[in-house]
SEBARO-752886 format. One record per residue (C-alpha): x, y, z; residue number from 1. Coordinates in pm, whole numbers, always signed. Example, Ala and Ser with C-alpha at 12.3 -4.5 7.8 and 13.67 -1.06 7.14 Angstrom:
! SEBARO-752886
<<+1230; -450; +780>; 1>
<<+1367; -106; +714>; 2>
***
This chain:
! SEBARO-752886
<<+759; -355; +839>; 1>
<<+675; -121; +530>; 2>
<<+703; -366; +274>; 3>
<<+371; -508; +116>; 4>
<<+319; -922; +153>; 5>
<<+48; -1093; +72>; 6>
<<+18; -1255; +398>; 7>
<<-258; -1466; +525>; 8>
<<-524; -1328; +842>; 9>
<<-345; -1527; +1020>; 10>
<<+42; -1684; +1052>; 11>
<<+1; -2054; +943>; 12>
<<+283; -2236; +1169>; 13>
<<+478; -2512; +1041>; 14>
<<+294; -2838; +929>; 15>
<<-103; -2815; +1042>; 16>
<<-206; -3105; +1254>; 17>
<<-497; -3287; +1132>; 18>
<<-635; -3352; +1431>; 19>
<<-875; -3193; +1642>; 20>
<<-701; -2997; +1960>; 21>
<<-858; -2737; +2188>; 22>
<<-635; -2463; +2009>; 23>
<<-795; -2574; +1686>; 24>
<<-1166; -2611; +1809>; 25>
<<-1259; -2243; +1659>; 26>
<<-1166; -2274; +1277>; 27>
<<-1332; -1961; +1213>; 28>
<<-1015; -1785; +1357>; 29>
<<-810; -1979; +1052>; 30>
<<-775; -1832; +745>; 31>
<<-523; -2022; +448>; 32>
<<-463; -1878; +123>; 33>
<<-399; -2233; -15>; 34>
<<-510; -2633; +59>; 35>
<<-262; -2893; -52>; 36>
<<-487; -3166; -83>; 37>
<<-244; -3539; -152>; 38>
<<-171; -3883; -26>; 39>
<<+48; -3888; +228>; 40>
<<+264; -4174; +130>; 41>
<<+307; -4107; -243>; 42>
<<+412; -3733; -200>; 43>
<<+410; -3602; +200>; 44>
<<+793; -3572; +235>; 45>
<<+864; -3512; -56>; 46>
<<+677; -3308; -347>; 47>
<<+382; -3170; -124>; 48>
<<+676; -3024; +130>; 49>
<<+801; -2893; -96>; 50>
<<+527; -2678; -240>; 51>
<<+423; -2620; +123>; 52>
<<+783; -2495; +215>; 53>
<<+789; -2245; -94>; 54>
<<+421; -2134; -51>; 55>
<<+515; -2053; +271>; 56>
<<+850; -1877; +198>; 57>
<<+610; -1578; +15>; 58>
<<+363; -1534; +330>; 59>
<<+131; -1729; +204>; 60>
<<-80; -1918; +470>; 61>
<<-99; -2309; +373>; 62>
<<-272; -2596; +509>; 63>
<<-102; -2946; +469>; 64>
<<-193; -3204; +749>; 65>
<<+77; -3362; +903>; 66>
<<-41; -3708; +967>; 67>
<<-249; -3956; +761>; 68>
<<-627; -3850; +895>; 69>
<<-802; -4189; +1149>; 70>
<<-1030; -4372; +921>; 71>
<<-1404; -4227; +1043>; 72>
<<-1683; -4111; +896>; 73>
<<-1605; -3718; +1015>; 74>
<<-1402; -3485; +821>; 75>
<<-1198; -3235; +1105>; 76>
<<-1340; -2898; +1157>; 77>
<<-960; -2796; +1088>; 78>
<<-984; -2977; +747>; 79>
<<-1359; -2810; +696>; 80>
<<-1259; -2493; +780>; 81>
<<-883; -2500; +550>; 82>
<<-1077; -2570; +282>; 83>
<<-1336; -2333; +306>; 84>
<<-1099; -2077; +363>; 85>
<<-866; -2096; +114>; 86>
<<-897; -1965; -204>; 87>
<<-643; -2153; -397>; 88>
<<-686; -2571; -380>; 89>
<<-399; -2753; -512>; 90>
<<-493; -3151; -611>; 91>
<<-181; -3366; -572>; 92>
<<-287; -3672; -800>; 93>
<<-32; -3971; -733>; 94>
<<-79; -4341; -796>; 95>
<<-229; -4427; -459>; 96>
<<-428; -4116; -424>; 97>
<<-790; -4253; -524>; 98>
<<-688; -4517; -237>; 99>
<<-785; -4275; +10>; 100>
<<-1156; -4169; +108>; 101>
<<-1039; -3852; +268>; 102>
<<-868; -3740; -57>; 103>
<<-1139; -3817; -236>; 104>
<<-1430; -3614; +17>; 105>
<<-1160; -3295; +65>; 106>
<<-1177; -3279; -372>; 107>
<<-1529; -3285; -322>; 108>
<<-1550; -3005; -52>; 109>
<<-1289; -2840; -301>; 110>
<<-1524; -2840; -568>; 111>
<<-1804; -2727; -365>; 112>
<<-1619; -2418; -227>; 113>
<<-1601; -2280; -592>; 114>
<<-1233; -2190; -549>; 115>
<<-950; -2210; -738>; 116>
<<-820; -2617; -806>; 117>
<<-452; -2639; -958>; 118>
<<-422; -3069; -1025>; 119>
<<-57; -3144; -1055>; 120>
<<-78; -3490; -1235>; 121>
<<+228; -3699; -1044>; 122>
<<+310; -4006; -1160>; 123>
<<-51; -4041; -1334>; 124>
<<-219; -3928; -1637>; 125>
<<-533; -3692; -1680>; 126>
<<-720; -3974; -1831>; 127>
<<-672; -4183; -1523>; 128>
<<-888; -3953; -1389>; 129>
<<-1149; -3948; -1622>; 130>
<<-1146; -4340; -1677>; 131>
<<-1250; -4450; -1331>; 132>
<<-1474; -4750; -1409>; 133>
<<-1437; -5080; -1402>; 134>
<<-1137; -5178; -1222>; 135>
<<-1151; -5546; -1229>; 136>
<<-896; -5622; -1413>; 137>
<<-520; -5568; -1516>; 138>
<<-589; -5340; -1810>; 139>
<<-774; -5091; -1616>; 140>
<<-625; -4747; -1449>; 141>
<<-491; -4749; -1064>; 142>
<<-797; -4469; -1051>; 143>
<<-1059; -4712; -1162>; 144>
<<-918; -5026; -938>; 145>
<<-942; -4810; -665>; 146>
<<-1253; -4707; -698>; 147>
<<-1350; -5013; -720>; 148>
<<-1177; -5168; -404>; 149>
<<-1338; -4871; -241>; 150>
<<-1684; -4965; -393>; 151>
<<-1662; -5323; -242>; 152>
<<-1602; -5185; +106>; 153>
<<-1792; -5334; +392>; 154>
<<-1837; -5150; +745>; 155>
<<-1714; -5358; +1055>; 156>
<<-2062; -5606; +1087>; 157>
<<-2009; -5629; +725>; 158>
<<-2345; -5579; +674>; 159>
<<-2385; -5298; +408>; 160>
<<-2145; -5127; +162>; 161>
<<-1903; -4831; +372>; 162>
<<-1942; -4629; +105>; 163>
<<-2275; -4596; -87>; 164>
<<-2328; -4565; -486>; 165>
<<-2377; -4185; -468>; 166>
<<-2061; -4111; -264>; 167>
<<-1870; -4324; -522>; 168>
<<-2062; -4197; -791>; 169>
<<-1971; -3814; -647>; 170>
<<-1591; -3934; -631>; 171>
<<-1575; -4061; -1008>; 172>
<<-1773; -3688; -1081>; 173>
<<-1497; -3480; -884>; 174>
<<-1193; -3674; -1073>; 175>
<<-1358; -3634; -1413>; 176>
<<-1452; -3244; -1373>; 177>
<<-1077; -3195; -1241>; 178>
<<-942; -3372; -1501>; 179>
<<-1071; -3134; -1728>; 180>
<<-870; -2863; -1601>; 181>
<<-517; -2749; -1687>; 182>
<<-292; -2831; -1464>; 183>
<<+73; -2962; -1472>; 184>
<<+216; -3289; -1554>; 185>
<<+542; -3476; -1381>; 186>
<<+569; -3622; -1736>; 187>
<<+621; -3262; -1936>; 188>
<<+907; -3211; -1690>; 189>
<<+1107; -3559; -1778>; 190>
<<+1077; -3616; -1392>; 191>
<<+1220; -3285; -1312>; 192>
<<+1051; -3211; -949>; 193>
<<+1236; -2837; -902>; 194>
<<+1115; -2682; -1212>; 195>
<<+750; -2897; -1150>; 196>
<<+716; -2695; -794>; 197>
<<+871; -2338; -957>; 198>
<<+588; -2344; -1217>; 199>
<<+333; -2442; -947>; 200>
<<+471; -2182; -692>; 201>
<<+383; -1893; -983>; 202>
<<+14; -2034; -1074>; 203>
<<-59; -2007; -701>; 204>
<<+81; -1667; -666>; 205>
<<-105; -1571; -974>; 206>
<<-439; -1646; -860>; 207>
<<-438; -1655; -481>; 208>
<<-626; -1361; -341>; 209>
<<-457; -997; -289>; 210>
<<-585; -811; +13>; 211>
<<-536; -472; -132>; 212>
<<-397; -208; +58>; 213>
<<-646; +0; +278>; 214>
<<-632; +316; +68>; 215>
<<-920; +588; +194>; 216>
<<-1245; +497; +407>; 217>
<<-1414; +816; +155>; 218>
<<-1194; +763; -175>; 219>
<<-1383; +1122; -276>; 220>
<<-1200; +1239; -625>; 221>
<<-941; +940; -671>; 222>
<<-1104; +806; -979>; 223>
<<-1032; +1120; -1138>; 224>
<<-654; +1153; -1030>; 225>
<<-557; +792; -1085>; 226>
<<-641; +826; -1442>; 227>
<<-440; +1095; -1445>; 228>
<<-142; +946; -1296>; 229>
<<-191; +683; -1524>; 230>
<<-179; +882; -1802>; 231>
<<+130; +1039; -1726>; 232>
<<+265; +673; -1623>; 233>
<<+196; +579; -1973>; 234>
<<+319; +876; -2178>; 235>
<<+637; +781; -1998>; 236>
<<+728; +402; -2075>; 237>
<<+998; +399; -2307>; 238>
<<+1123; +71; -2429>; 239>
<<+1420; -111; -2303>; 240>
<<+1433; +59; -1975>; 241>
<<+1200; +101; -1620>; 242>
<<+957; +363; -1618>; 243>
<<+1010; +598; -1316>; 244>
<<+743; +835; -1204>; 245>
<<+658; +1052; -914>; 246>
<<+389; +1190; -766>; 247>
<<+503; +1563; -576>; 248>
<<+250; +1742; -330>; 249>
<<+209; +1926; -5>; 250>
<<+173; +1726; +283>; 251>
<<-173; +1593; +362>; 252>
<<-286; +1628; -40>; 253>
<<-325; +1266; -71>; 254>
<<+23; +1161; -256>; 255>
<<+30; +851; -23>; 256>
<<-346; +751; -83>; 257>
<<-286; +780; -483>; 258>
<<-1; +581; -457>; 259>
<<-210; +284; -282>; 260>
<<-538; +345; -520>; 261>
<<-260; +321; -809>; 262>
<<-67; +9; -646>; 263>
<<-377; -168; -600>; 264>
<<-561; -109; -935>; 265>
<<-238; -197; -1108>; 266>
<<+4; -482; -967>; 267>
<<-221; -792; -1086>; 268>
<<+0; -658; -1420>; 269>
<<+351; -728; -1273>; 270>
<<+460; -1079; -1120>; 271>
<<+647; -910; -849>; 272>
<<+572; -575; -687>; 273>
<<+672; -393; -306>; 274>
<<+522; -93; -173>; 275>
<<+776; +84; +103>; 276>
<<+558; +301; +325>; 277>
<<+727; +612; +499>; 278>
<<+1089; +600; +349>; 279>
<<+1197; +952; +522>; 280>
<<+1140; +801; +867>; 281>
<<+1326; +451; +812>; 282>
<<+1676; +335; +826>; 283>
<<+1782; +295; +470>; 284>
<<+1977; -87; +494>; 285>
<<+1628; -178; +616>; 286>
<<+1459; -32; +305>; 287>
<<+1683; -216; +109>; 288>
<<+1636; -574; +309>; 289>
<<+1217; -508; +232>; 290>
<<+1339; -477; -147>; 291>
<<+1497; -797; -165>; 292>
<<+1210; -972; +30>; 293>
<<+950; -850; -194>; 294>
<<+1113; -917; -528>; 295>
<<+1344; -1215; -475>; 296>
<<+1112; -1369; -151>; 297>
<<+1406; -1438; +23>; 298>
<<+1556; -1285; +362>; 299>
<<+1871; -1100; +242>; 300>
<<+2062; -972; +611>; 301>
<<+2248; -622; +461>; 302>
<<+2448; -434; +776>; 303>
<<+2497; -122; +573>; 304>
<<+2361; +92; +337>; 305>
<<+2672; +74; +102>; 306>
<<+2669; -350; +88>; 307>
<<+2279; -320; +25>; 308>
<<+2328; -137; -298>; 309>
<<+2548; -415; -414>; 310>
<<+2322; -702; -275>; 311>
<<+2071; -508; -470>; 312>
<<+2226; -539; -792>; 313>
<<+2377; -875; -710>; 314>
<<+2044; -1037; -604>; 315>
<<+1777; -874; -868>; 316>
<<+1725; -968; -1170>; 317>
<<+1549; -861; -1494>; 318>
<<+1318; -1228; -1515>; 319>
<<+1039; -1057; -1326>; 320>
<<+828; -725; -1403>; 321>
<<+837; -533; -1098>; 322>
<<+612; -269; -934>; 323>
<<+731; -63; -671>; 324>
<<+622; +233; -480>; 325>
<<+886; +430; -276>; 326>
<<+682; +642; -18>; 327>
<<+768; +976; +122>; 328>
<<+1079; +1071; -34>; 329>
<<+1252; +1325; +93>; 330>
<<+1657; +1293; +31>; 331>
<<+1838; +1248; -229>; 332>
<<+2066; +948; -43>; 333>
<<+1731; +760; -43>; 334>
<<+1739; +782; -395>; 335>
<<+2072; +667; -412>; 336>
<<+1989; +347; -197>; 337>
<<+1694; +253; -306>; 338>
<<+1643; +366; -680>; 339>
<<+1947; +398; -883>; 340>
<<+2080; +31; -802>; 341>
<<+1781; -125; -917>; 342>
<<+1709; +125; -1184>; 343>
<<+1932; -93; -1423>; 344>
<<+1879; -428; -1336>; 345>
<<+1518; -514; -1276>; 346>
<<+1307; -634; -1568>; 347>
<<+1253; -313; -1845>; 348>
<<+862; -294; -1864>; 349>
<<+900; -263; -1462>; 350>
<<+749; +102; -1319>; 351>
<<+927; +267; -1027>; 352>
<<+684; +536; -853>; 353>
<<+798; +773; -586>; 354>
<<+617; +1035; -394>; 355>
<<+743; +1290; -237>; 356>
<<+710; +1653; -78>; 357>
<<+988; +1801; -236>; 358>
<<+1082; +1802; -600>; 359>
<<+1442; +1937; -561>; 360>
<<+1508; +1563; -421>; 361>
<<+1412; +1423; -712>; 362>
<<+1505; +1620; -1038>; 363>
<<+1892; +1637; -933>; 364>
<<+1939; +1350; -1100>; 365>
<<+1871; +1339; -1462>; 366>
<<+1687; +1034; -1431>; 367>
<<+1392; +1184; -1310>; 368>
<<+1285; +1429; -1549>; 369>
<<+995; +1739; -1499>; 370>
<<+735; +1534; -1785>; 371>
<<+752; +1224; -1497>; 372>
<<+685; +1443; -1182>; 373>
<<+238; +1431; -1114>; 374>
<<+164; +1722; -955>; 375>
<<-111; +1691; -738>; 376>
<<-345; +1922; -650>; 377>
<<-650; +1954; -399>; 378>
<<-978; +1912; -432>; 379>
<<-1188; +2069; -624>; 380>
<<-1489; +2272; -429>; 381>
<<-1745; +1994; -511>; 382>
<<-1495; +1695; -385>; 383>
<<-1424; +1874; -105>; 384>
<<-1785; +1933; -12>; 385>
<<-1842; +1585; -45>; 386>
<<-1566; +1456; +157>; 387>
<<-1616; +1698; +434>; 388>
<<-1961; +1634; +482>; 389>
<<-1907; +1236; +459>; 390>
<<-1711; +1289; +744>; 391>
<<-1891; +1544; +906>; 392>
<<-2279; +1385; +887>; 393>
<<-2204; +1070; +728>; 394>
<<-2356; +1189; +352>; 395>
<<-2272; +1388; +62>; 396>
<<-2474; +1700; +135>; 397>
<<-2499; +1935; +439>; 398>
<<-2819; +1880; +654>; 399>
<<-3039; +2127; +602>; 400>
<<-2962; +2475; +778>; 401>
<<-2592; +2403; +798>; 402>
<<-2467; +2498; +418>; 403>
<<-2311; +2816; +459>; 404>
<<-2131; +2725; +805>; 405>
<<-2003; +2429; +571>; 406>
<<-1883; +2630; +278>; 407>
<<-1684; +2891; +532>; 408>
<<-1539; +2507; +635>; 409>
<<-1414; +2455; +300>; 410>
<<-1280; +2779; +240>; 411>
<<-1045; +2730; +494>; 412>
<<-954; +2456; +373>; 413>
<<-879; +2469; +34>; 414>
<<-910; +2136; -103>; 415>
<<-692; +1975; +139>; 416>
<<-848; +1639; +216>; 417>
<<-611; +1629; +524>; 418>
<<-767; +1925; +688>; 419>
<<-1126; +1805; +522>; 420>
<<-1125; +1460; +722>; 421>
<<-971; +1646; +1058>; 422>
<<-1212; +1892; +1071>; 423>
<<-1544; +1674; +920>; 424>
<<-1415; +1418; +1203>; 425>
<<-1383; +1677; +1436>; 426>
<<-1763; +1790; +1399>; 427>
<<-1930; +1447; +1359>; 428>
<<-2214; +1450; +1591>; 429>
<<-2243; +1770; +1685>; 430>
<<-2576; +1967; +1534>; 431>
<<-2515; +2259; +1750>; 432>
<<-2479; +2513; +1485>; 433>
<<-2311; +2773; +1757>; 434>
<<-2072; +2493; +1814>; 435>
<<-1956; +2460; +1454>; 436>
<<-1915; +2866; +1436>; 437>
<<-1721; +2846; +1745>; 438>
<<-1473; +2540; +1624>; 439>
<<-1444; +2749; +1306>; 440>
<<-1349; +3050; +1463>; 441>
<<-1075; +2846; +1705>; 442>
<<-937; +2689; +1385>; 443>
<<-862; +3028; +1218>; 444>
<<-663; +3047; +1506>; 445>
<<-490; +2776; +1624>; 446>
<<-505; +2428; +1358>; 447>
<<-570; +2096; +1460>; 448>
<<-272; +1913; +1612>; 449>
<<-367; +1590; +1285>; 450>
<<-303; +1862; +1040>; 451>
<<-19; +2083; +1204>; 452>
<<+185; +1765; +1255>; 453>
<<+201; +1698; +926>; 454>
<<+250; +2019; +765>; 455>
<<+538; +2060; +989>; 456>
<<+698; +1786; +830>; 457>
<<+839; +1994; +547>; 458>
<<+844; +2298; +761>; 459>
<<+1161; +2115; +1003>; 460>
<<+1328; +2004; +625>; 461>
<<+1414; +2343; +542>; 462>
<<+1752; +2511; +604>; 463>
<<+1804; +2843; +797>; 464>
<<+1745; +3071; +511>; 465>
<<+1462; +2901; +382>; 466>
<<+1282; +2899; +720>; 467>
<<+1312; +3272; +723>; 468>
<<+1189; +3345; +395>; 469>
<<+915; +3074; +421>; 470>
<<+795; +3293; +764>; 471>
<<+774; +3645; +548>; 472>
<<+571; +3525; +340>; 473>
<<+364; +3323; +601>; 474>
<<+343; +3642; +775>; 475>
<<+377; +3945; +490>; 476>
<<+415; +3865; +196>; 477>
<<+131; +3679; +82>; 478>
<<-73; +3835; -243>; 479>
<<+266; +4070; -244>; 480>
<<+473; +4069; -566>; 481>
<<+773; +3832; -602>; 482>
<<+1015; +4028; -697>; 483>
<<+932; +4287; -466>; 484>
<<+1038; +3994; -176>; 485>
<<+1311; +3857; -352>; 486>
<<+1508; +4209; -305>; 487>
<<+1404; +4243; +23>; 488>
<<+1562; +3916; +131>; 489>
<<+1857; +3964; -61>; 490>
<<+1938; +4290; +120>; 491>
<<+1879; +4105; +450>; 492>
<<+2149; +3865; +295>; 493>
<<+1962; +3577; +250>; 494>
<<+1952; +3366; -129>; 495>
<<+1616; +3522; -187>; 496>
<<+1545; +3345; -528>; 497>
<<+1679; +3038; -450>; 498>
<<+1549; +3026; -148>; 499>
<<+1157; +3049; -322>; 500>
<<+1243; +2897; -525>; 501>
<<+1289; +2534; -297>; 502>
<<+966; +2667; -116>; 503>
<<+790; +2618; -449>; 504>
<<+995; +2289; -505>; 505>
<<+833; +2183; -135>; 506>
<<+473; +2260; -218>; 507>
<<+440; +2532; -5>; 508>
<<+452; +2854; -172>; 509>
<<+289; +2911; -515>; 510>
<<+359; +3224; -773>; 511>
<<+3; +3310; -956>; 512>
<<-27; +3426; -1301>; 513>
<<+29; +3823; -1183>; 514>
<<+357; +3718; -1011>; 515>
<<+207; +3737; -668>; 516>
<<+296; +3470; -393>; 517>
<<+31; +3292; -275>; 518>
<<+10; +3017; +34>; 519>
<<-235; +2724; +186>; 520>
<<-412; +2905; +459>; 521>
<<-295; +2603; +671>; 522>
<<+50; +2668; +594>; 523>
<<-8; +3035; +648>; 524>
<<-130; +2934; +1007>; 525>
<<+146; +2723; +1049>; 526>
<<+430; +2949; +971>; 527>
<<+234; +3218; +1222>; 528>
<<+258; +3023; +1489>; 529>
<<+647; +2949; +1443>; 530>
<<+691; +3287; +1380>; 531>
<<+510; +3363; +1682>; 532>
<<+729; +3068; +1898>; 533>
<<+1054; +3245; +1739>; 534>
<<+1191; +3504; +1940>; 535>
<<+1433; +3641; +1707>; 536>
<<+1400; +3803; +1450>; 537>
<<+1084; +3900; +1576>; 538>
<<+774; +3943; +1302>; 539>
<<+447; +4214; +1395>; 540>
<<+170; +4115; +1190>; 541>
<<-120; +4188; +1447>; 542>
<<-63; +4476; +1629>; 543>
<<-165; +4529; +2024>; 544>
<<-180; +4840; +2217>; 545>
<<-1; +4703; +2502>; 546>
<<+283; +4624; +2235>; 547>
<<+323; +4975; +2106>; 548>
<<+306; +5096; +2487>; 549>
<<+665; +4894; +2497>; 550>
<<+895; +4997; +2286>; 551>
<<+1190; +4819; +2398>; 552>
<<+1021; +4471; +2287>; 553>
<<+1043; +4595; +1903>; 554>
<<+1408; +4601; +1943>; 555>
<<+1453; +4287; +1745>; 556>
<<+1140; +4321; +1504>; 557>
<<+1267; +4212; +1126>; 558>
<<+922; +4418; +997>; 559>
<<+632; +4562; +1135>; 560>
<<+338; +4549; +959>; 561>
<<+59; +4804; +967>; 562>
<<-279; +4888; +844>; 563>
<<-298; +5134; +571>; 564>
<<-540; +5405; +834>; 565>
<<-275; +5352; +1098>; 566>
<<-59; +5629; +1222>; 567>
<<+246; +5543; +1429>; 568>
<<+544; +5706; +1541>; 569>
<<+799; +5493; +1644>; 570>
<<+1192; +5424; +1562>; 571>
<<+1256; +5080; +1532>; 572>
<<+1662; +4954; +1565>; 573>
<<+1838; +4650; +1420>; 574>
<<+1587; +4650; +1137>; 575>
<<+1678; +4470; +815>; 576>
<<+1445; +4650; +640>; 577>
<<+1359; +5038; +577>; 578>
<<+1042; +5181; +543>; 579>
***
């Protein structure tokens, strides 16, 4: 599932048991986001379900025994380990509670762990807590008559106290130090249980711990660009309404790895927040079910794409500021599914972010507007140096005697930190320096399968036409002038500025300052080799003499290119173009 949970390292099932079983020997393979720590009989069926049954409704791993622990003088491992573990504690204080000596040594462990303790005062005041001594007679607290019932204790030859003066003495400690705390009273909610366990429910998911989303093993140069997106996230928040940005970019730039550096810096600002990883490749009604889960934690069945947009707008509402990411973008009738029925509905300060490969998708509707579109580019040659060679030798720098083999690396690569962690992957380990000239040669050639599967991506996304043009330039046209190409595809009847036009859109063709077209040398060795896979038309950009020898294969070449000291004579039919 793409969707973004904060679930726990492992899938908490149903009620724990409290007691020691074979499965439950290893409590290092348990890990709870949250301890309900309580008295069974003042609040197990009822309040402290409750909580556990919400808690667990989010993905939240919890940890609530299911029978009254056997009186002994050893906490469980399971117990041990659930509290360790867990980084939120929440203190159930009822009337009975200070009754029990397990209560009293988990608060204790609690304490000791240095997490998080939420006390929910049920049924009992915070100064019950701190006025624990005494106990002998009417006027005193339940807290302090317990105590002291527990303080006359006797073990089974009744001859010394069960508990001695510095357990007792650390119980009164842990009550009065939690007392202190804020936490909720029963009594602010005139007895109203539902609205005690919503308010509870949104502490915990305040403070329980985020795993954040894996984002780059070398995060080389995203410092840089996530203050820029940022900025650009900021100059666009307008009042009243969701902010919607997106980040555009050629495949492999790092669009999807900004989005996570982004969505983890940033959601501990919104109360609800989903991140929806590789929309292009996903059914859409499924999209919109991982919606509703993340913002409304609840399991909303949609059988179409149509009755998800209305569940959308039915189920969401504006109470909670929302964060989502929408991944990999790359039709507009994802847009329409996912975006525009929430666009009005969720809570105003809310930000949308999208990334995609191609901007056409997102500007033909007006609600995504140029200022909103990032733009992001590659590396810059010191970046890309150090991400390469992080890969490549495990440090910053080249080892000594391999710098120039390195920078004729990162030529061909071009700031692409796709084809930068390929190819410093590729060469990890290896200090044979005829080895690296070798793979370099070879890659001039023929790219990695990491990096051509991606790039090919947009490549498949493009329409007749646009394949065609995008293969002139991959093969022709590149450093020619634009204009120049655009004629020469309108005579061969194709929407020559249009079609550029959607290649520039894409991220894979660029015009330079002296109208020239320009291309990734990736993508330039991509569209080579499906020119060269294409039988017809047929493009010549590397002449051999066995070629020329046969003239009858040039009988469906669209244009033969040839060096400026070669002389040819040769008529070549069905050609689109004249020379």
């Amino acid at each position: 599932m793409a969707n973004v949970n904060l679930t726990p390292a492992r899938d908490a099932t149903s009620f724990a048991s409290s007691s020691t079983s074979p499965s439950h020997a290893n409590t290092n393979s348990y890990v709870y986001d949250v301890f309900i720590n309580h008295r069974g009989p003042d609040v197990k069926k009822g309040l402290a379900s409750h909580l556990y049954h919400r808690l667990k409704a989010y993905g939240l791993g919890v940890f609530l025994d299911q029978q009254e622990l056997e009186r002994g003088e050893n906490m469980t491992p399971q117990i041990e380990g659930a509290i360790r573990t867990a980084s939120i504690h929440i203190a159930i204080f009822s009337p009975t509670y200070a009754e029990s000596s397990w209560c009293l040594k988990e608060l204790v462990m609690m304490l000791e762990s240095g997490s998080t303790i939420i006390p929910v005062f049920y049924h009992v005041r915070p100064c019950e807590l701190r006025w624990t001594r005494g106990g002998n007679g009417d006027g005193d607290g339940v807290y302090a008559r317990a105590l002291c019932t527990l303080e006359k204790k006797r073990t089974f030859d009744q001859e010394k106290p069960r508990h001695d003066s510095n357990t007792i003495e650390k119980w009164r400690n842990a009550l009065s130090n939690v007392a202190e705390r804020s936490g909720f009273e029963l009594t602010a909610y005139n007895g109203d249980e539902g609205q005690l366990v919503d308010d509870v429910v949104q502490q915990v998911l305040k403070k329980v711990r985020k795993p954040p989303l894996d984002v780059a093993k070398f995060p080389t140069g995203l410092v840089e660009k996530s203050k820029d997106l940022k900025m650009t996230v900021s100059l666009q928040r307008k009042s009243g309404k969701p902010t919607i940005v997106a980040i555009v970019g050629l495949g492999g730039i790092g669009k999807t790895t900004l989005a996570k550096e982004f969505f983890n810096s940033e959601r501990s600002n919104y109360t609800r927040f989903c991140f929806l990883f590789d929309v292009r490749s996903k059914s859409l009604h499924s999209l919109q079910s991982s919606i509703l889960h993340d913002l409304i934690q609840n399991n909303v069945q949609i059988n179409g794409v149509d009755e998800g947009k209305e569940k959308l707008k039915m189920h969401l509402s504006s109470s909670h500021k929302a964060l989502i990411v929408l991944d990999d973008v790359d039709q507009s009738d994802q847009l329409d599914a996912l975006l525009f029925p929430i666009k009005d509905v969720i809570h105003p300060d809310s930000l949308i972010l999208i990334t995609s490969r191609n901007k056409d998708v997102l500007t033909t509707n007006s609600e995504i507007v140029e200022s909103s579109i990032y733009t992001l580019k590659g590396l810059n040659q010191e970046q890309s140096r150090e991400l390469f060679c992080r890969y490549a030798f495990g440090q910053p720098l080249p080892v000594v005697g391999f710098n120039k083999v390195v920078e004729r690396f990162l030529d061909v690569c071009q700031g692409l930190p796709l084809s930068l962690k390929v190819l410093g992957a590729l060469l990890h380990g290896k200090d044979d320096l005829k080895y690296w000239n070798q793979q370099l040669q070879k890659t001039s050639k023929v790219l990695p399968s990491d990096i051509q599967r991606t790039l090919q991506i947009s490549y498949d996304a493009l329409d007749e036409d646009e394949r065609q043009i995008f293969l002139d330039i991959a093969c022709f046209f590149i450093g020619e002038d634009r204009d120049t190409a655009i004629k020469i595809w309108e005579e061969s009847e194709w929407s020559g500025e249009l079609g550029l036009w959607k290649l520039e859109n894409r991220c894979l063709v660029e015009v330079d300052r002296e109208n020239s077209l320009r291309m990734h040398d990736h993508i330039r060795d991509l569209g080579r080799y499906m020119a060269g896979i294409s039988k017809n038309p047929c493009r010549l950009w590397r002449l051999t003499e066995n070629l020329l020898h046969n003239v009858s294969e040039l009988s469906h070449v669209r244009i033969l290119k040839l060096p400026t000291d070669f002389q040819i004579t040769v008529v070549l039919s069905k050609l689109s173009v004249k020379f």
